[in-house]
C-alpha positions as CSV (number, residue, x, y, z in Angstrom):
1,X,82.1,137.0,63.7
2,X,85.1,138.2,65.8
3,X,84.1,137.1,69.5
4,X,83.7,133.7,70.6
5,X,80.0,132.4,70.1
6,X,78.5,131.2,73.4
7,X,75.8,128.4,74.6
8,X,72.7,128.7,72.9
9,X,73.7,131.4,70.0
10,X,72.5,130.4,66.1
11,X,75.1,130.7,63.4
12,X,75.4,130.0,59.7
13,X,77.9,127.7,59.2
14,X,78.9,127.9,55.1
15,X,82.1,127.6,53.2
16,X,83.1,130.8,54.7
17,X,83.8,129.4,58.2
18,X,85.2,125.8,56.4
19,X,85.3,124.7,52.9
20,X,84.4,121.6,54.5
21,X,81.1,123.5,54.7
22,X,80.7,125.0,51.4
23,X,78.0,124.7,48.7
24,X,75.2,122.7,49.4
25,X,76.9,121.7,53.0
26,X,76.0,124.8,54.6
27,X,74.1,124.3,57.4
28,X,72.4,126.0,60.5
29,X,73.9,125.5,63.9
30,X,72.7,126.2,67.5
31,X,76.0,125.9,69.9
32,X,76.0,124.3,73.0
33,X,79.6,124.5,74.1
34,X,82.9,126.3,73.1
35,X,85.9,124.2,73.4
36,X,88.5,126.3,75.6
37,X,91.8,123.9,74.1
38,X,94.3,126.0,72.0
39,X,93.6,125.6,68.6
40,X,95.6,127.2,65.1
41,X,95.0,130.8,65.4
42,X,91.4,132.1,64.2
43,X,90.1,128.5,64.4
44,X,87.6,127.1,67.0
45,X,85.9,123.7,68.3
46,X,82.1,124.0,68.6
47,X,79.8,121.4,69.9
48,X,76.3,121.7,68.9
49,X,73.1,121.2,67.0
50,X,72.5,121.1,63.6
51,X,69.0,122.2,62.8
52,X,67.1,122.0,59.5
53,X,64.5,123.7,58.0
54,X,61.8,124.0,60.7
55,X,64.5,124.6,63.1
56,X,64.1,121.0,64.9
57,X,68.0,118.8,65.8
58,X,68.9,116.9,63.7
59,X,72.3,115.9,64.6
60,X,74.3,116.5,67.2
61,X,77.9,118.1,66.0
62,X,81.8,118.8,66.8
63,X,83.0,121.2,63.8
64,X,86.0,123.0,63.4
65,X,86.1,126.4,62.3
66,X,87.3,129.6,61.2
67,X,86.1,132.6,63.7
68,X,86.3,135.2,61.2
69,X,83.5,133.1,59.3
70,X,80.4,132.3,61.3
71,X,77.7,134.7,61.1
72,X,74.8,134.9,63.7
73,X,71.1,133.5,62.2
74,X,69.2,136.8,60.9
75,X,65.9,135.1,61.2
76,X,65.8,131.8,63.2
77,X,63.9,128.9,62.5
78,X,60.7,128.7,64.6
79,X,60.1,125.1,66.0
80,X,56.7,123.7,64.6
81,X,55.3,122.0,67.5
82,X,53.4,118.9,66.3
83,X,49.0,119.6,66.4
84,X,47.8,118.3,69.6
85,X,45.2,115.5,69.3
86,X,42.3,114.6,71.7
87,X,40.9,111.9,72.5
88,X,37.6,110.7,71.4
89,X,34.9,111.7,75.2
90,X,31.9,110.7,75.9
91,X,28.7,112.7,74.8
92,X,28.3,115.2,77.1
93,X,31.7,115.6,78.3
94,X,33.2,118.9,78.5
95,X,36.9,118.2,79.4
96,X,35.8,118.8,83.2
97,X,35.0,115.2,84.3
98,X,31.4,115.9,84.7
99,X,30.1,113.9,82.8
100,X,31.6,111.0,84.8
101,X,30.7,112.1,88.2
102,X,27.5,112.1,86.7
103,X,27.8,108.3,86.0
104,X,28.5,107.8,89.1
105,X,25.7,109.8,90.8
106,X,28.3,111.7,92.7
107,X,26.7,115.1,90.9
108,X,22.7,115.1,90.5
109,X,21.6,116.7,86.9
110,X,20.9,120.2,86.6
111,X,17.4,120.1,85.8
112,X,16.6,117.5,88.7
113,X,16.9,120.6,91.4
């Protein structure tokens, strides 16, 4: 990579950018701010994300690294949201709430008109 990554961009972080990183280290990272301080030449302070496999955060990171090797995500990880769940209604409920105007008498039954 030879510009500066911004907020919100997805790189590979491997040995490449740090040997820190290297090996089974590697990791995926989702930047949420670029240090501006002066740094060794080619070297850079990222704050961010580190996601894993399903593309959730994990952890929340400061890494130093070398410019020349980040590389951008190819394909990102797609957030699984977690399955939604309902709640157990009453017969005759249809998610509108008539069933418990009906209860009430607020609503007379269909077949009574």
């Amino acid at each position: 990579m030879t510009t500066r990554p911004s907020p919100g961009d997805l790189l590979v972080v491997d040995g490449r950018a740090s040997v820190q990183f290297a090996g089974d280290r590697a990791l995926t990272f989702r930047v949420v701010s670029v240090c501006d301080q002066p740094t060794y030449a080619g070297w850079i302070w990222l704050t961010g994300y580190v996601l894993n496999r399903r593309g959730e955060a994990t952890d929340k990171r400061e890494i130093y690294v070398q410019l020349a090797g980040l590389r951008p995500v190819v394909s990102p990880p797609t957030p699984q949201r977690p399955r939604a769940t309902r709640s157990y209604a009453s017969h005759g409920d249809q998610g509108d709430g008539g069933a418990a105007r009906n209860r009430s008498g607020l609503r007379a039954r269909a077949d009574a008109r």
